[in-house]
Steps between C-alpha positions, in 0.01 A plus 500: 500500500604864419497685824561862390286694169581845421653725735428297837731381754515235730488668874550391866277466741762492720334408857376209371740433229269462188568696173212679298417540147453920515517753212556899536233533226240282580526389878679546776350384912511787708572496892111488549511075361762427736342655830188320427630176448706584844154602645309204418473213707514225331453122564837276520347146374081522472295700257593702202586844392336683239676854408287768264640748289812327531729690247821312418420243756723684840238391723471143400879443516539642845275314659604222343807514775268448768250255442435173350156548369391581107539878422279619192534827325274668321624749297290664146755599292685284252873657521476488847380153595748337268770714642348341839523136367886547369569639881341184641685275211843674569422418907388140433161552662293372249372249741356769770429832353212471177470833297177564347476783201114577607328736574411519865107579472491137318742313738292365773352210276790404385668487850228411715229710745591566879826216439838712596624547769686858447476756247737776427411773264713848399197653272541811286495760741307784302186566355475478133628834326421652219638375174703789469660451847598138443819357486589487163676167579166236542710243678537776784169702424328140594717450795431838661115625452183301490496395150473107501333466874383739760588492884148387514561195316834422628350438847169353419722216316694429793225439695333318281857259479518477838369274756409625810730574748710583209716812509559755204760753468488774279777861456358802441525869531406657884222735283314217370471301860154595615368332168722240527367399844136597404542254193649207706205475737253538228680188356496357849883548574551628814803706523707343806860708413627828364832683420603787365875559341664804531789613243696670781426524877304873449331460204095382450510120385438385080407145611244347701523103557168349565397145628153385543375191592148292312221543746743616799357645794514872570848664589823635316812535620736835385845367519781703571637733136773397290702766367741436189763720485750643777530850519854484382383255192500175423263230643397474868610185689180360459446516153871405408418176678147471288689561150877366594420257822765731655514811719813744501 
């Protein structure tokens, strides 16, 4: 198998020492993947994974470190699922982690109603724009406003995936939490746990992690902020151990 089309590369993911099929002009994870995959629990040897919106596959691969269960991602466009599949290929985890290229408002048939155990889910964070305020590049147009799925349909399909007591994680933007949460117990997830992520120790956080739990019972926990950068630069210890599985 060719590994590499075009101008991508083969990158790290150094913490859990996995390379990634990436390219600068169609795809490349962002920070937001790899806290949610650190925010998620997942199961070690019962249940499945299902990850939506899943890009080049990030997700997927690093959970794949820490469990023993089936991973599936779901992921609607063609360039980036098969970059997905090459990643898995390259890592030899053909036999745990299943790529589908379909699109997520379709999936639960094909992967079964109230059957997974976890889902993870980094949707396009902003409303559709305008056509004239697009992206002129569709790969990241799609990946960054609602153009393919809505919030509203990323979380009423992981509910409808999982079974109950199941738990589904989603990153997001602080603005949009209050319809976040109000759309999670509409789809009967109960939101049990919530972070925000700072860029640096005085600034307002760009990330909100949010777990919620299939038919939980009432109460959320607001764990303690994460902030990403030192005020002197570079990563703070806790994130340098998320990315490198290393502090200073």
């Amino acid at each position: 198998m060719e590994f590499l089309q075009g101008d991508e590369r083969l990158d790290f993911l150094l913490a859990e020492k996995l390379r990634i099929v990436q390219s600068p002009s169609v795809f490349s994870f962002s920070l937001d993947a790899v806290l949610l995959a650190h925010f998620s629990y997942i199961p070690a040897r019962k249940g499945s994974i299902v990850d939506l919106c899943s890009g080049n596959g990030v997700v997927p691969l690093l959970l794949s470190k820490h469990t023993e269960v089936p991973i599936y991602g779901v992921e609607i466009q063609p360039r980036l699922a098969d970059m997905a599949r090459r990643s898995i290929a390259y890592n030899q985890l053909e036999d745990k982690i299943t790529m589908l290229e379909q699109d997520l408002k379709t999936v639960v048939p094909r992967l079964g109603k109230e059957k997974h155990t976890v889902v993870t889910c980094n949707p396009p964070y902003f409303k559709t724009p305008k056509t004239s305020k697009q992206n002129p590049n569709e790969h990241l147009a799609i990946a960054r406003h609602e153009i393919m799925c809505t919030l509203e349909d990323t979380i009423n399909v992981a509910s409808a995936l999982l079974k109950q007591g199941g738990k589904a994680n989603f990153v997001h933007r602080p603005e949009r939490l209050l319809e976040i949460l109000d759309l999670m117990r509409h789809y009967r997830l109960e939101p049990k746990r919530v972070q925000f992520v700072h860029p640096l120790l005085k600034k307002e956080a760009n990330m909100v992690l949010v777990e919620g739990i299939k038919d939980g019972r009432e109460g959320v926990r607001y764990l303690p902020p994460m902030y990403v950068h030192e005020e002197a630069g570079g990563y703070t210890d806790e994130v340098r151990e998320i990315l490198y599985g290393e502090s200073k």
